[in-house]
C-alpha positions in Angstrom: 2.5 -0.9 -7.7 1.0 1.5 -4.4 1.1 4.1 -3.0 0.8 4.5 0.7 -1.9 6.8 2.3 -2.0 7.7 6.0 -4.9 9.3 7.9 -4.8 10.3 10.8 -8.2 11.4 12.8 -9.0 13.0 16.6 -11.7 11.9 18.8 -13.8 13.7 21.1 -11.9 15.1 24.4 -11.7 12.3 27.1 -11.8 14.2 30.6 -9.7 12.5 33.4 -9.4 13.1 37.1 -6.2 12.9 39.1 -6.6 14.2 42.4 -8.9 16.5 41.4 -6.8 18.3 38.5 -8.2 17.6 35.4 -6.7 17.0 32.4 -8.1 16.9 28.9 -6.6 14.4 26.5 -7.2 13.9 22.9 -7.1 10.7 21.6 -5.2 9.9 18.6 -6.8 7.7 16.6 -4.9 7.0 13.1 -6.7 4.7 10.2 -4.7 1.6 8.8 -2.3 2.6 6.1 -4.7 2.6 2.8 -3.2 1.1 -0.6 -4.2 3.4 -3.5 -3.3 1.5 -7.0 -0.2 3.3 -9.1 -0.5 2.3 -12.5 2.9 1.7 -14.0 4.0 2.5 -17.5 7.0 1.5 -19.1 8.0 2.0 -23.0 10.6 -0.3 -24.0 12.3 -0.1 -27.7 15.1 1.9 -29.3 16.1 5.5 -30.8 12.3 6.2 -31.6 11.4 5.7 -28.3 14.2 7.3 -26.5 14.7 11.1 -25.0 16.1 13.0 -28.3 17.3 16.7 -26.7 14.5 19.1 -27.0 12.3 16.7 -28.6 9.0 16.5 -27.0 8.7 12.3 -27.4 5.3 10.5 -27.1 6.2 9.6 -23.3 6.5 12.8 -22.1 3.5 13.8 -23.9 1.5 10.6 -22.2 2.9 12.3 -18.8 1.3 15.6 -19.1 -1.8 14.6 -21.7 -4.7 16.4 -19.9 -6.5 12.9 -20.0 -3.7 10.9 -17.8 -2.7 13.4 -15.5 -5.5 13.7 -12.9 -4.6 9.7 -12.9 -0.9 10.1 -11.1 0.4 7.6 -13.6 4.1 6.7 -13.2 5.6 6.3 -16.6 9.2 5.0 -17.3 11.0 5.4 -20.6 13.3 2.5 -21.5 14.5 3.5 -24.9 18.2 3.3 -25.8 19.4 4.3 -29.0 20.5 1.6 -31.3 18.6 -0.9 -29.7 17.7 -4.7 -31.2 15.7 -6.7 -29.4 18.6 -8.9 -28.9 20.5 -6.1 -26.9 17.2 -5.1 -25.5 16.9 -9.1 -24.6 20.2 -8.0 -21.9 18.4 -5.5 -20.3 15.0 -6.3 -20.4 15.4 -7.5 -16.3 16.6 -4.1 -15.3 15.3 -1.7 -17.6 11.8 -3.2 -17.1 11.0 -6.1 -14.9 11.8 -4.3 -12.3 9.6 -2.1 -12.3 7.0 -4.0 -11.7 5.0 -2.8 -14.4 1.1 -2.9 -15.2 1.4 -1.6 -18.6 4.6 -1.8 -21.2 4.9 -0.7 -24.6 7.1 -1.8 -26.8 8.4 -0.8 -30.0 11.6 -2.2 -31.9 12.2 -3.1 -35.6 14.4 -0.2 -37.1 17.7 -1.5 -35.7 16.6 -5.1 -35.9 15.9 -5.0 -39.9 18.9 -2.7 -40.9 20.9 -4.2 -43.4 24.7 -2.4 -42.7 25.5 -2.2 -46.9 27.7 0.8 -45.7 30.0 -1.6 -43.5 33.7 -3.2 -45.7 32.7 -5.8 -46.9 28.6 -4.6 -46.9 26.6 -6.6 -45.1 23.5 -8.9 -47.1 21.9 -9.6 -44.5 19.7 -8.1 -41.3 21.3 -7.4 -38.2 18.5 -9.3 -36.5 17.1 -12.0 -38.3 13.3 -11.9 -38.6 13.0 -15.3 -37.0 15.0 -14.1 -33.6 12.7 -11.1 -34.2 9.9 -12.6 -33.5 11.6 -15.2 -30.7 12.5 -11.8 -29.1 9.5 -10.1 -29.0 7.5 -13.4 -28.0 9.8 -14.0 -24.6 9.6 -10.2 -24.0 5.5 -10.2 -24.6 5.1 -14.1 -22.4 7.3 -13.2 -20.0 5.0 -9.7 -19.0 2.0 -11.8 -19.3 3.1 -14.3 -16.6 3.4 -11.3 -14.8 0.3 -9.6 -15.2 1.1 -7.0 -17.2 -0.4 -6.1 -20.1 1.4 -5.0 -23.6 1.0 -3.1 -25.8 2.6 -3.8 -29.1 3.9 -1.0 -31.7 5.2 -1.3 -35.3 8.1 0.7 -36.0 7.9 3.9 -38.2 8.4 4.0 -42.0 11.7 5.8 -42.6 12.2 8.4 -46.2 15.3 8.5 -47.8 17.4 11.6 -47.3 20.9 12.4 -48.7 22.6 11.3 -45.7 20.9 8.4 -45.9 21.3 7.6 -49.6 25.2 8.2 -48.9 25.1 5.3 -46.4 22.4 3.0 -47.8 21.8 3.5 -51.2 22.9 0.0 -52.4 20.8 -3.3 -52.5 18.8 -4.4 -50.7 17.6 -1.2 -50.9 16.1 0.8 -53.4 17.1 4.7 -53.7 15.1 5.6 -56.6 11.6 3.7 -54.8 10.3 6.5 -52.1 9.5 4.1 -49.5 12.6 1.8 -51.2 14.9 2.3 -47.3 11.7 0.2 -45.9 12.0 -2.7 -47.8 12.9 -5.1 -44.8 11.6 -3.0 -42.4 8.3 -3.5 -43.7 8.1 -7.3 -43.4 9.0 -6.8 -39.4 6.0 -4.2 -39.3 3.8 -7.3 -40.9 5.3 -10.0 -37.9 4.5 -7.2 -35.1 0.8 -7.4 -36.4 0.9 -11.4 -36.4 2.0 -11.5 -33.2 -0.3 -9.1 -31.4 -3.1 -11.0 -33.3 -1.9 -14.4 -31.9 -1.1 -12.9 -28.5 -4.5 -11.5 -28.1 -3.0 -7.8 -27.6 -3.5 -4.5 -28.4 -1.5 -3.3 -31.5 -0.5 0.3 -32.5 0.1 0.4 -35.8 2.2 2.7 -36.4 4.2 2.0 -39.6 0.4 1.9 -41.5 -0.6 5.2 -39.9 2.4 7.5 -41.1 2.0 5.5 -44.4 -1.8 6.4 -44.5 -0.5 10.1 -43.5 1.7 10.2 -46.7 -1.5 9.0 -48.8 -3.5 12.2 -47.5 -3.6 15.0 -50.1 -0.9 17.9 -49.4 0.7 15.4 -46.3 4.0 13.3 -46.6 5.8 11.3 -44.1 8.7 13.3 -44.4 6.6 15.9 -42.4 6.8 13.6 -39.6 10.5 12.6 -39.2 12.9 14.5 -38.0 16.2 13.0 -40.0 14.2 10.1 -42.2 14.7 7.7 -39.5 13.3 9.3 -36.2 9.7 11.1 -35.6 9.8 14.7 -34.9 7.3 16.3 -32.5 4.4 16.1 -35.3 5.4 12.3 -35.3 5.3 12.0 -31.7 2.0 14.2 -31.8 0.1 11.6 -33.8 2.3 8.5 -31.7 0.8 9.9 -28.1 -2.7 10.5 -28.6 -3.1 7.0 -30.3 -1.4 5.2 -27.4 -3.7 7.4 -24.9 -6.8 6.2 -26.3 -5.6 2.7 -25.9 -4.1 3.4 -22.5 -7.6 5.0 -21.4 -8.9 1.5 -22.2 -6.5 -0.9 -20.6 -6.8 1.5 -17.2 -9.1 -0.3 -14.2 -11.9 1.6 -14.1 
């Protein structure tokens, strides 16, 4: 996208004569309209990428991080809560296309691996499969491409069990009494997000191994980066932002 600047300059005085009054008259000269290049941002995915109340999210971080800002980037969040990528799929024209963007991240998987166990009769299987998973995320990622934009793939966030949680999901195919036993099919989305930014050629954000590295850290655990066991808190969205800015700083024309 552009933004439009007009400049307007003065010339030198031109002196006329009529009938022996003279008259002094500047002439206006004003520049063609100059296009300045607006990078466009837009992060596309569910909960973990949507504005939470007070929260302090990685996008609104990215708008005021001290090394975008000088760089008037326009940056768009198009998180919903309780977002697959097959509802995303719906809204992808109008919550992102058109926008015409340069730059899109996108992050899904939570929603997309849940397995509803707390539904009458529970559920065996994802709400997404992992082969529509990866269909999903493949139109969204060639359709941006054949645009010109350029993606930027992330892998959802390990979740921790807590005792809501445990209420609602503490039956196979999950495993309460395993720490990281709530990311049992979320992990094997995580693993197709890194396959298909390798065989797309794009950047990945890897997200899921970085909190999970975090955890491994002596006197650090993940559960100091999620607000509820599902959702990063501002810590989370701390470490989220100045990982994507590092990659954004290199995708930026210089």
């Amino acid at each position: 996208m552009y933004r439009t600047l007009g400049l307007t300059t003065f010339s030198k005085p031109c002196v006329l004569n009529f009938s022996g009054c003279f008259a002094v008259i500047f002439l206006i000269v004003s520049t063609p309209t100059q296009l300045v290049a607006e990078t466009t941002i837009v992060a596309f995915g569910d909960s973990t990428t949507a504005t939470r109340g007070q929260l302090n999210i990685y996008t609104q971080r990215l708008t005021s991080a001290a090394a975008l800002k000088p760089l008037g980037l326009k940056i768009i969040n198009a998180g919903i809560g309780g977002n697959n990528t097959s509802l995303a799929s719906k809204r992808f024209e109008r919550d992102v296309l058109k926008h015409h963007p340069d730059i899109v991240i996108i992050q899904f998987g939570i929603n997309d691996a849940a397995v509803d166990v707390w539904r009458t009769p529970p559920a065996t299987l994802p709400r997404i499969s992992l082969q529509q998973f990866q269909a999903n995320l493949k139109h969204f990622i060639t359709t941006l491409k054949s645009q010109g934009a350029q993606v930027i793939l992330m892998t959802p966030n390990p979740m921790r069990w807590t005792a809501k949680l445990k209420t609602l999901y503490g039956k196979a195919p999950y495993a309460v009494e395993d720490p990281d036993g709530f990311n049992r099919q979320l992990a094997k989305y995580a693993v197709s997000v890194r396959r298909l930014a390798t065989e797309n050629n794009i950047p990945l954000i890897d997200i899921y191994q970085v909190f999970q590295t975090y955890d491994k850290q002596s006197g650090q655990s993940i559960d100091t980066l999620l607000l509820d066991g599902m959702h990063p808190n501002d810590r989370g969205h701390q470490i989220i932002a100045k990982i994507l800015i590092a990659e954004i700083m290199k995708l930026l024309p210089r």
